[in-house]
N, C-alpha and C positions, 0 to 999 in steps of 0.2 A: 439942215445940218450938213456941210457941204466939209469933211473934215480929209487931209490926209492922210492924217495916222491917227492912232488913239495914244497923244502923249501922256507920259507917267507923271504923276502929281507928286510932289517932296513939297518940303522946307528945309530954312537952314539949319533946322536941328539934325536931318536926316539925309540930305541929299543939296546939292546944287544945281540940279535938272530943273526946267520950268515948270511952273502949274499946268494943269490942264488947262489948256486955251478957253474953251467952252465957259470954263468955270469962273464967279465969281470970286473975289477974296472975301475968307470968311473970317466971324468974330468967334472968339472961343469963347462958350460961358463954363461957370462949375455948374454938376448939377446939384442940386438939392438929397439931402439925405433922404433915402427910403421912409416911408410913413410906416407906421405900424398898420395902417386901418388896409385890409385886402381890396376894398375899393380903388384905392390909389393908382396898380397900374392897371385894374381892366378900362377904368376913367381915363386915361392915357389912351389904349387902345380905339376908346369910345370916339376919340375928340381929334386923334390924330387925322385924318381924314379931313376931317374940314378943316385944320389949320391949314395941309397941305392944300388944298384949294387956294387958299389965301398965299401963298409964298409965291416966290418968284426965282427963277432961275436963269440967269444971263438974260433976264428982261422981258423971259419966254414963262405961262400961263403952265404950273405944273395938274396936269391930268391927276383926276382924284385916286388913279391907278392904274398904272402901267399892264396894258396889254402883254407885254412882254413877261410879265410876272405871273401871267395867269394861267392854269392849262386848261384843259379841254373839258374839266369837271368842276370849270367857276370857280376854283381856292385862287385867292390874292396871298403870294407867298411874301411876305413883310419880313422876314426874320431870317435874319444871315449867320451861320455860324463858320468861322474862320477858323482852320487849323494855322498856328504860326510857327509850328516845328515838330518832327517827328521824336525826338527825342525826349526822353523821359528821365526822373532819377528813382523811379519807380519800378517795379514789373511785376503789377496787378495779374490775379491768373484769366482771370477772366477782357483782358486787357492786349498783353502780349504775351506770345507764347513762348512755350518753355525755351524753346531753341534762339530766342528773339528774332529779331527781324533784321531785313536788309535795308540799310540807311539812303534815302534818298542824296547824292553828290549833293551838296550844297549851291553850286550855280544852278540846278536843278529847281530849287525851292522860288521858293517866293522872294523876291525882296521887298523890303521897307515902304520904296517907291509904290513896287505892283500891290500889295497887300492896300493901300492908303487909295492906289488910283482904282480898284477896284472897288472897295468899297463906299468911295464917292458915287461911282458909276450905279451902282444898284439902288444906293440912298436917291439918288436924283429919278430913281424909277416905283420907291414909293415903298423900301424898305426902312421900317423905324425903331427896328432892334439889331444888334449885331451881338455875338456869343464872340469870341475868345476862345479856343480851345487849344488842344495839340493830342500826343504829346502830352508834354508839359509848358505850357504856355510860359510861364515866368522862367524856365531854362533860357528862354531869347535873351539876348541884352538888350534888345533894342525895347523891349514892351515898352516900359512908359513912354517913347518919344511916340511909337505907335497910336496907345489910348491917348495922348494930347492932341493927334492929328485926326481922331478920328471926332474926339471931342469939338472938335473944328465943324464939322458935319451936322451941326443939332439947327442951325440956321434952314438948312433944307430939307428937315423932317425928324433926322435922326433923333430919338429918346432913350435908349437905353444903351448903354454898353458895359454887357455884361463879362464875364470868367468863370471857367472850370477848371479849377485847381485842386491838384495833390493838399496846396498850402506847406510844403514840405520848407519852402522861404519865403512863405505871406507873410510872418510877423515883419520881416526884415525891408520888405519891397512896398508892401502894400499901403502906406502914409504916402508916397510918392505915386502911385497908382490912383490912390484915391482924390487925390490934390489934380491931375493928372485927368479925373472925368469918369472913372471907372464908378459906377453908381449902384452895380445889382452883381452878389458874390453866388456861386454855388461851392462848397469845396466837398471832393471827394472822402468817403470814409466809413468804413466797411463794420469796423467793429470800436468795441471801446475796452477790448482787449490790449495792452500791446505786444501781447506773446501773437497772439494770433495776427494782428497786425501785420508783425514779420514773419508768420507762413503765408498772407494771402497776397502780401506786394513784395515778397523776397529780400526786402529791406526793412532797418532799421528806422523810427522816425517817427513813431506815435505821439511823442512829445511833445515836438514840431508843430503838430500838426493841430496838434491840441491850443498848441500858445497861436498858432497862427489864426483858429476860431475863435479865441477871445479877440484877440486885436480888430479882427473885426468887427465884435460885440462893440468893444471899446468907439473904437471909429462910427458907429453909428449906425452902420449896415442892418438893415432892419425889415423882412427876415433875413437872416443869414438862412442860405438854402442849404443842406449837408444831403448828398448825394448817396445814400446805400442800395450797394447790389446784394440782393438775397441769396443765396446759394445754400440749399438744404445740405447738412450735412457739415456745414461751416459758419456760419454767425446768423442763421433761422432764428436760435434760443434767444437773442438779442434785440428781436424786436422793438419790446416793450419797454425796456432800458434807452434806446432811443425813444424813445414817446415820451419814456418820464422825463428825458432832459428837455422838453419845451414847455415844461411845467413854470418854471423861472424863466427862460430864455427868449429871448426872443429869435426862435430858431424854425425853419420849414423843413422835416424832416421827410425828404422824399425816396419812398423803398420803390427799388426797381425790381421790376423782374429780370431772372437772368436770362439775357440775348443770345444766341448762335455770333457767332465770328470766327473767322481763319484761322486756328488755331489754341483757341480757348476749349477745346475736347466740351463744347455744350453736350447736356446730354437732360433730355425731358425730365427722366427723374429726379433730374438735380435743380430744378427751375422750382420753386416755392410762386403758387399762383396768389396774384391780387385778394382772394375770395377767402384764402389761406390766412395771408396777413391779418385782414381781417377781422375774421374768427377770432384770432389769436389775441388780437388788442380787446375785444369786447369783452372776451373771459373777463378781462382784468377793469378794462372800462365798458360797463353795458351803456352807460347812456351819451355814449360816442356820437357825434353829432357831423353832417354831412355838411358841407360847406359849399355854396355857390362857385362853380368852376366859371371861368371866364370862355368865349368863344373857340381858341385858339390851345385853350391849356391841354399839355399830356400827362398832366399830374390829375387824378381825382381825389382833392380835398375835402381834410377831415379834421375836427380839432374835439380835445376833451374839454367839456365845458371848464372855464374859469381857471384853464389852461392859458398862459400866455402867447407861445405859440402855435405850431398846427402840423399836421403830415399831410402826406399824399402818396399816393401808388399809381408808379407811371407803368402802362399794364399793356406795354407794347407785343409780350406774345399771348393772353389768354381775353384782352378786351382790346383790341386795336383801333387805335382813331386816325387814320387813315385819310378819313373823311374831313377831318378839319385842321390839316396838317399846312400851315403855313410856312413849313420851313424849309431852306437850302443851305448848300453845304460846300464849304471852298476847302480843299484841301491843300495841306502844307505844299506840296508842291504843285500846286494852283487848278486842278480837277476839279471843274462844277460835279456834285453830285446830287441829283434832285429827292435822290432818297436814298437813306441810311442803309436799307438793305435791297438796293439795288446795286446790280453788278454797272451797270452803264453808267460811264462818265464822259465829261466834254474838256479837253486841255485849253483853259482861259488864260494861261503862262502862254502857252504858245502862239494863241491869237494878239495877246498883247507884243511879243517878240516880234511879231510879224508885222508891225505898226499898223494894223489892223482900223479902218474907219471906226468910227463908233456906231454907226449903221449899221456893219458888220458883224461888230460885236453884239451887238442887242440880237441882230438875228439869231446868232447863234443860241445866244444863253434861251433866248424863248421858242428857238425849238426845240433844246434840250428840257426846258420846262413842260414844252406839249406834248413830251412824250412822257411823261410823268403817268404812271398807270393808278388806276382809282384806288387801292391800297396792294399790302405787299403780299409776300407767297403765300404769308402761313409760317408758322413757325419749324415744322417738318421739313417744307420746302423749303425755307430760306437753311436750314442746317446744311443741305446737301449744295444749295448754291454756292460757287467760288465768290467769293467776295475778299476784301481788304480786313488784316485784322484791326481790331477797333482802334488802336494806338494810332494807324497809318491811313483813318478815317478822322479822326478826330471828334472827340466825345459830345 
């Protein structure tokens, strides 16, 4: 790989710069709608590997996984989550804080180009899912031309490309999204209140948000993932009320626990643990059934029997999985982050500004990967650590 720069990748949907040199020209497929059956993407996960074997990349023999992905504790980090803007039309409290934030300059951010030529760049290293976040990811104009270029990528391994969305304008965007390549939905949603709604995102929009999870029922999305932060003292009582809507739905209702970030005033007594949830569901259904987690998942799945679809509790401060954490993190304004509640980051904007080899580049990103520590502080510790509020991390 003998390169002078690391040129930016576009089309003429998005830009007039040339493709990355290295790169061959790709075919775009659609994907295929979500299966109902939970087999479906850990069989992806299962299989990805050896197709990549079999691919080929500007004629060159792709490695079943990138050294560069790996750190020091053997995890192959396959899973990219992309912030495409700090902006929101939300302001979740647990989210952004009361005072809000200061907006990164826009020449600052990512562009169309960097966002596309980076994500080529990690797919050809053996990443085969990519996240969407922000922010609010559908605030951008550019999204669909985005998921159409990324959609481009599925020739060299790419499988999924997913979103986490408010859904505040999913009913409106998301038929053009979905056409578009965008194949696996998460969307945020705290309560099924709409009073409470507008205390816990400051805005109006429950509605919205509501028509924008049917649309995707509609369209075929299957599960639709619905994202809830637990917060005792605020939508706790609610649990079970999500559990009953995947009685009918075809819906993965995933309860978080509540995380530390910059300015979300976390506080222990307010976090509702995994073991809590729980409880609470069994009262109501005892013969609550555990469901096979896949290698990778930080959700632990659970479905009531003869229910259509299923929950899970992602139990990042009271069960941490640490240990089987394949995932990185690009921020809007282009900061590898190798983990969520790490303070350290690596500037990938600025390496690419700098017309950077791809040699270069790769170094970089994998020794920011190898410094990747075996899991995080703890929840104590991570409260007091400086870190980015979640909004300017990207979800």
């Amino acid at each position: 790989m003998a390169w002078r720069g690391l040129k930016l990748y576009s089309s003429p949907a998005v830009s007039s710069l040339g493709c990355l040199a290295r790169f061959t020209r790709l075919q775009s497929s659609v994907p295929e709608p979500v299966e109902e059956e939970e087999t479906r993407e850990n069989a992806q996960k299962e299989t990805s590997v050896a197709r990549r074997k079999k691919s080929n990349f500007a004629g060159e023999e792709i490695r079943p996984f990138s050294s560069f992905l790996t750190d020091t504790f053997g995890r192959n980090h396959d899973y990219l989550r992309i912030s495409l803007t700090e902006r929101c039309n939300l302001r979740c409290q647990y989210c952004m804080p009361e005072a809000g934030v200061d907006l990164t300059p826009k020449q600052k951010l990512l562009s169309t180009e960097e966002v596309v030529t980076l994500a080529r760049l990690f797919v050809s290293q053996g990443v085969n899912k990519i996240r969407l976040t922000g922010g609010e990811p559908l605030v951008r104009p550019d999204v669909v031309d985005i998921v159409s270029e990324l959609n481009k990528l599925r020739s060299l391994g790419l499988e999924t490309i997913a979103m986490t969305t408010n859904a505040l304008t999913l009913k409106r965007k998301l038929p053009q999204l979905h056409k578009a390549g965008l194949n696996l939905l998460n969307i945020s949603l705290d309560t099924l209140v709409p009073a409470k709604f507008e205390f816990i995102t400051r805005r109006k929009g429950w509605e919205k948000v509501m028509e924008g999870l049917e649309k995707a029922l509609e369209l075929g999305y299957n599960p639709v993932k619905l994202n809830c932060v637990v917060m005792r003292g605020v939508n706790e009582e609610e649990i079970c009320d999500f559990v009953a809507m995947t009685e009918k739905k075809a819906l993965d209702v995933r309860f978080i626990e509540y995380m530390p970030f910059d300015g979300n005033k976390w506080n222990h007594n307010k976090m509702v643990t995994y073991q809590e949830m729980l409880d609470t569901i069994r009262q109501r259904w005892p013969d609550l059934e555990k469901m096979r987690d896949g290698p990778n998942d930080t959700s632990k799945a659970y479905r009531v029997p003869g229910f259509r679809g299923q929950m899970g509790f992602v139990t990042s401060m009271s069960e941490h999985f640490c240990g089987s954490c394949n995932r990185l993190r690009i921020t809007a304004d282009g900061n590898l982050k190798v983990c969520l509640f790490g303070n350290s980051e690596v500037s990938l904007r600025d390496t690419l500004r700098a017309r950077t080899s791809e040699e270069e580049l790769l170094k970089i990103i994998g020794a920011a990967v190898g410094r990747k520590k075996k899991q995080h502080a703890g929840m104590f510790n991570i409260a007091k650590m400086k870190n980015r509020p979640m909004i300017l991390i990207g979800g």
